[in-house]
N, C-alpha and C positions, 0 to 999 in steps of 0.2 A: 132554472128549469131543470127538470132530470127526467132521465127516457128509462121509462120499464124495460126491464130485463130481454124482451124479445123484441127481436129486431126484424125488419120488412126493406123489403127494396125503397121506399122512399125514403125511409128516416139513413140509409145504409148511403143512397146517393145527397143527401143534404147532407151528413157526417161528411162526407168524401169532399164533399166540395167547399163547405167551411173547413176542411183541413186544407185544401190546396189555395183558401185566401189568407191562410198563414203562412204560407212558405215564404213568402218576400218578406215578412219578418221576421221568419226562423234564419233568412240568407244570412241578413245582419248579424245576428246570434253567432250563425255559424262564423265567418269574419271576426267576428271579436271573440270567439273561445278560441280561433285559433289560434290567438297573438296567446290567449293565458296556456292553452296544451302547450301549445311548442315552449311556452318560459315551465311551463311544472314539469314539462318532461326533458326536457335541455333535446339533446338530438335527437329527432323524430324519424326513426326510417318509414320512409313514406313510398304508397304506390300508387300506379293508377290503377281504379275500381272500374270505372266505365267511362267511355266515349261516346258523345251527343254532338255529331257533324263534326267542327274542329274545337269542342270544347272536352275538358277532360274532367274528370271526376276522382277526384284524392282521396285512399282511404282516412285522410286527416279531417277532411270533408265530412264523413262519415261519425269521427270518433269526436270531434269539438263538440257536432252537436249532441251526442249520448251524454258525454262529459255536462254540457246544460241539464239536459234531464234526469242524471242522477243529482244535480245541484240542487236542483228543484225538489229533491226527496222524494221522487218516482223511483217504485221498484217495478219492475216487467222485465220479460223474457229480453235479453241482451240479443240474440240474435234476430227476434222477431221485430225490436225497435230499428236496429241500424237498416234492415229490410226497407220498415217504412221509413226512416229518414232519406235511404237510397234514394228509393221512389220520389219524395220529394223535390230532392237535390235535380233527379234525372227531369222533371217538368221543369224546375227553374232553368236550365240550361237550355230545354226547347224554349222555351218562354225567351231566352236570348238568342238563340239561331235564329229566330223569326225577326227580332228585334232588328237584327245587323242586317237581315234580308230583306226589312220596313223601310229601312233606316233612320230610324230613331232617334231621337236627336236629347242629350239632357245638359244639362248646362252647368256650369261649376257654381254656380249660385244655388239650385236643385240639391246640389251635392252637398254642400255645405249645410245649408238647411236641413238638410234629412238626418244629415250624422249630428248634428247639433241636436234635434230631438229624441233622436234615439239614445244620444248618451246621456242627455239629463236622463232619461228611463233608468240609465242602465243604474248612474250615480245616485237615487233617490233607492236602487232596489241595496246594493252595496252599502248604503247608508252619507258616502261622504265620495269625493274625487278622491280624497288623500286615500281612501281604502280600494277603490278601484284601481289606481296608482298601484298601489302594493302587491293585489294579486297579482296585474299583471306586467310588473316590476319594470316599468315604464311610462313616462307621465303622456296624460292622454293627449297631447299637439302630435307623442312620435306615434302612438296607435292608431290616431286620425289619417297620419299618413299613409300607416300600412297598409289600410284598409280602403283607401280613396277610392280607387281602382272598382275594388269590390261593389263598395254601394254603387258607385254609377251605374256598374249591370246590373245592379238591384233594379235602381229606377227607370231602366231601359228596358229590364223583363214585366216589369209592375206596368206598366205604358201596355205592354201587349197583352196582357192578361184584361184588365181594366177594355180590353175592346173587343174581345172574344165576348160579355154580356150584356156588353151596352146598350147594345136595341132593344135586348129582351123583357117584357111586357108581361105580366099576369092576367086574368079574366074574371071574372066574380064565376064565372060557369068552371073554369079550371080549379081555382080555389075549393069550390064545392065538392067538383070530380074528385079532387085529390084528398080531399079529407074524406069521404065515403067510399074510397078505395083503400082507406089505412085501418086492418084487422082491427078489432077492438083492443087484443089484449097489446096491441101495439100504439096505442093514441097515448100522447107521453103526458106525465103529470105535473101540472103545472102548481109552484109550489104561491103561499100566498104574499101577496102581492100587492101594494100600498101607492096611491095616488093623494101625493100633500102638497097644497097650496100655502104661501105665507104669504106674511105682509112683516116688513121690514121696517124698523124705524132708528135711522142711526144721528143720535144726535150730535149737533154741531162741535167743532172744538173751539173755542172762544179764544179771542186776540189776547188775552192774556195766557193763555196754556199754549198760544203757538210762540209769543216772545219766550217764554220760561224755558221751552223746549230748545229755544235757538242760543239762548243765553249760556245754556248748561253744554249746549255743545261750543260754542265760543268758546267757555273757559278749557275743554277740553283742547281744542286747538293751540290756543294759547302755552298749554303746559305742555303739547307736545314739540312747540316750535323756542320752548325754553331748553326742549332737551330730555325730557320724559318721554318712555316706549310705547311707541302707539297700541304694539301688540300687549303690552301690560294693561294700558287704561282700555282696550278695547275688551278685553275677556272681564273685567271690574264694573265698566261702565255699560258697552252695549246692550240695545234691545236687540237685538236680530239672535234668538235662542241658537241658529244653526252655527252660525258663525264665532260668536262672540268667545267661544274656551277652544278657539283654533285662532288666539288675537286675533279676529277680524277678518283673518285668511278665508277668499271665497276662492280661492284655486282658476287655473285659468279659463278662463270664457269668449268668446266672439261677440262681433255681432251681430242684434237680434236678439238677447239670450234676459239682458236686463232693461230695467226703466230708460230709455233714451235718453233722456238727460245725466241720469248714472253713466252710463257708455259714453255719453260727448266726452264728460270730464274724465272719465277713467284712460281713455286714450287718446287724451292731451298731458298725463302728467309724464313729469321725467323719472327714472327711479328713485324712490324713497320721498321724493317731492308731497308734501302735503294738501288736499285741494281746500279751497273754500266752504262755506256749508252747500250743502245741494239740497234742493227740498223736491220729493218724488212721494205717490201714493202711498208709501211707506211709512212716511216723515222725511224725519233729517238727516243728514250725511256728513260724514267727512270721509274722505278715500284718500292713500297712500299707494304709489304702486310700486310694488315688491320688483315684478318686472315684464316685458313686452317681448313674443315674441312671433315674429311677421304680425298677422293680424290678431291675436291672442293676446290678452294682459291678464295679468293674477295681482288685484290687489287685496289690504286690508281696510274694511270699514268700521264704521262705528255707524250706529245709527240709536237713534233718541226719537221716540215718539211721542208727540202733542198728545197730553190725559183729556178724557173727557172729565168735567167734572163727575161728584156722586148726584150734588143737584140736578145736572143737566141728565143723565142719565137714570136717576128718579121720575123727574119729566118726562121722557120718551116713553117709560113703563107705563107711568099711567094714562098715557095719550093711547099706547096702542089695546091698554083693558078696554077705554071708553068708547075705540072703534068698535070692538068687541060686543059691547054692549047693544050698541046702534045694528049691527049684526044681525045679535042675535034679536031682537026686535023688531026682523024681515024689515027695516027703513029702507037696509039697503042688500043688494048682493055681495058676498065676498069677492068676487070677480070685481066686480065695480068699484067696490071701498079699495081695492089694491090699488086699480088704476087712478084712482083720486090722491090715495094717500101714500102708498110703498114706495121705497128708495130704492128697490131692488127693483135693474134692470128688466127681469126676467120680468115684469108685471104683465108686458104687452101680451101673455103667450096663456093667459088664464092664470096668473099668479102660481101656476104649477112648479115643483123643484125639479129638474129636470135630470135623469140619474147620466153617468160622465161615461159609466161604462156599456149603457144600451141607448144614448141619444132621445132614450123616451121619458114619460111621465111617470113611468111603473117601477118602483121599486122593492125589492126581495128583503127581507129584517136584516141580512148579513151584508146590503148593499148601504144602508142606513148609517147615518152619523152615530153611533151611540146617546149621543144626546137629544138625539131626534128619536130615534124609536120608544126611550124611555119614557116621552111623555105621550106619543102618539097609539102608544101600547097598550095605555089606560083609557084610549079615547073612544066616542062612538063615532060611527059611520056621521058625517053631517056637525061632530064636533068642533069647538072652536077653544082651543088654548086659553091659558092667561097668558100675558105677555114674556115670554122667557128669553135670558141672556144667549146670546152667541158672539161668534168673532169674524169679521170680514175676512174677504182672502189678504188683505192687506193687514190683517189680525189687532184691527180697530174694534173696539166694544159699540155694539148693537142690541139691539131687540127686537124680536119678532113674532109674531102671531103664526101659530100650526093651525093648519084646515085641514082635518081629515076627509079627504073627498071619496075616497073609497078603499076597502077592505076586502079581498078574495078571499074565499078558503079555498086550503088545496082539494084539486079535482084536476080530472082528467077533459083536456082539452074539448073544446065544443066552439061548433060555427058562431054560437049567441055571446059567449063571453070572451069568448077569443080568436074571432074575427082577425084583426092584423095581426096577433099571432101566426095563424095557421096558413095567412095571405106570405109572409115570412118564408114559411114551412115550403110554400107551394114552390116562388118563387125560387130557392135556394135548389129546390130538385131541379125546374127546369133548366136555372144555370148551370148546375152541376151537370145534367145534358149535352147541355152544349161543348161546357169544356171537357169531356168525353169525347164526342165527337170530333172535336178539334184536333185530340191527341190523339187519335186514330188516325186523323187525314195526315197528319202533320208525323207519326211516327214511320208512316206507307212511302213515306219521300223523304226521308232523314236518316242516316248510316248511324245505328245506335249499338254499340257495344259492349256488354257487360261480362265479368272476370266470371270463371267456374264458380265460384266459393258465393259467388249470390245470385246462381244462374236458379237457384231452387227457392227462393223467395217468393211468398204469395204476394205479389202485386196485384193492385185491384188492374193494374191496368198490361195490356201486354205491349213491351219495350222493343221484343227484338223480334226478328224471325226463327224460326225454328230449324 
């Protein structure tokens, strides 16, 4: 989606307030740039910026997170961002004065989990652990710790924030109000837009391609437990692309993080110790562990995955043309034939694909697989594919059937075609309302102090007395 050039008090309070359900992931951000500023700057003379009740605000606070956003290849005014990073920081911190005056309760399991997802984020943007590792020239068990502290009042401010909206309701009559109160040259444009269904057909792997697959990692075992380097036969032999030219090295992890069965075995082995085959969604396994520490292991794997054959996978091609077929000769509904015949869970939900980054069925061309938009590209409205190759999340060969279910062009917003859209729209003002209001009441009864040097920042919101 992208908003025309002119701006109005609704799209101005829904901005404002999707920017402030970012801050508790910008905290994190901020936390973990400041383990890498303080290692690229070695001694950091640091101050304090402002005080929020007995919380204090670092200008390190301030400069980790610029340090992200020039990472990210944002150019903008230096002084106008640390402003609004300010601003940010100074909600998060009311968001925790309330928290401790709630009493809020988070649990070190909470905590563990939350950092656990947020650094696979961090490790898949870096590319690898071992490159995360490097920038911030400390393996990530010691940056877990620095930062423990941090996220808990992450997830102790996120708890308050999260209750500041939670009763609040939308109205078909609000909804209405609110889009016939938004100027015209202000109603944003909404870019086009795709709704795709499949049908899924993944053929079986056959008892002789899952002995072949065990077999080859046997001998694999075998040569390791004569005395050959795992890390050699692992970068030679592995399927697992990530791992396989780091020998096998998946760097250290908790758990929760892999297959349970990988994790049972992975933190039962001793160091260097070899485990048995494992077999997980994946395939097959052999694990080595490098080494354990507290609850952490870093081992080396190998993993060998069962072939589907070409006949069995010839097969599935032409079984999902002939759904096709039957299709398109209205016998049956695409809805219906998925739930009869697709292997993809998501059947139950109108066979729709479901996009990871808006929870919806609407996907943008840039949001798109590559391999999916090139064939849906060519399609018409009501189209149905031939059966084309893809790869499971487990990166098993499959087939599947595109249903093109619908096509937008771009246009500017409207109650008929974008209904939960603009319900979105509405929604997001009223919440942004509320948490206004909130930070009014809440800044009228809280001792908030801020240094000269950002006493002249346009904040949307006002912090101090005058």
């Amino acid at each position: 989606m992208k908003f025309l050039p002119h701006g109005n008090k609704h799209l101005i309070l829904k901005i404002n307030y999707l920017r402030m359900n970012k801050i508790i992931y910008i905290f994190f951000s901020i936390a973990l740039l400041s383990v890498g500023f303080a290692s690229a700057q070695g001694q950091v003379v640091d101050e304090i910026v402002a005080v929020v009740g007995n919380k204090t605000i670092l200008k390190s606070d301030i400069e980790g997170q610029y340090v992200q956003y020039k990472m990210q290849g944002n150019i903008g005014n230096a002084s106008a961002m640390k402003c609004q990073f300010l601003e940010n920081i100074l909600f998060e911190k009311l968001l925790l004065t309330q928290a401790e005056i709630d009493s809020v309760q988070v649990t070190d399991n909470q905590v563990e989990s939350s950092m656990n997802q947020r650094f696979r984020y961090y490790i898949s943007q870096f590319g690898s652990q071992q490159k995360l590792e490097e920038f911030y020239q400390k393996p990530v068990i010691e940056i877990k710790e620095e930062i423990r502290s941090l996220v808990k009042d992450q997830l102790m401010a996120e708890q308050v924030q999260s209750k500041i909206t939670e009763n609040i309701k939308i109205t078909p009559s609000e909804i209405k109000t609110f889009f016939n109160n938004m100027p015209d040259d202000s109603i944003p444009l909404v870019e086009t837009e795709y709704e795709i269904g499949q049908i899924i057909k993944q053929p079986p792997v056959s008892d002789e391609a899952l002995n072949d697959a065990k077999e080859k990692l046997k001998n694999l075992r075998q040569r390791i437990v004569k005395g050959e380097n795992f890390a050699t036969l692992a970068i030679l032999y592995s399927e697992d692309p990530g791992s396989a030219k780091k020998g096998g090295e998946l760097g250290m992890f908790g758990r929760g993080e892999m297959y349970p069965e990988f994790e049972a075995v992975a933190f039962s082995l001793k160091p260097n110790q070899v485990s048995d085959i494992i077999k997980t969604k994946a395939g097959f396994h052999i694990l080595q562990l490098i080494e354990r520490k507290g609850d952490y292991v870093n081992v080396r794997h190998i993993l060998v995955q069962p072939k589907v054959s070409p006949y069995d996978l010839a097969k599935a091609s032409t079984y999902l043309d002939s759904i096709a077929e039957v299709i398109h000769h209205d016998s049956i509904p695409f809805e219906k034939a998925a739930l009869k015949y697709s292997d993809d869970p998501g059947k139950i939900n109108g066979a729709l694909m479901v996009n990871p980054q808006t929870n919806t069925s609407h996907f943008e061309a840039k949001q798109l697989d590559p391999k999916v938009f090139f064939v849906v590209d060519k399609m018409n409205v009501g189209d149905i594919s031939k059966a084309v190759p893809m790869e499971t999340e487990e990166g098993k060969q499959a087939f599947r059937l595109l249903y093109l279910k619908t096509r937008t062009k771009p246009h500017k917003a409207n109650l008929k075609d974008d209904y939960s859209q603009i319900q979105n729209w509405a929604l997001d003002e009223k919440k942004a309302k509320a948490v206004n209001d909130w930070i009014k009441s809440k800044t009228d009864k809280t001792y908030i102090s801020i240094i000269d040097e950002y006493k002249n920042c346009n904040f949307q919101h006002k912090w101090t007395v005058d």
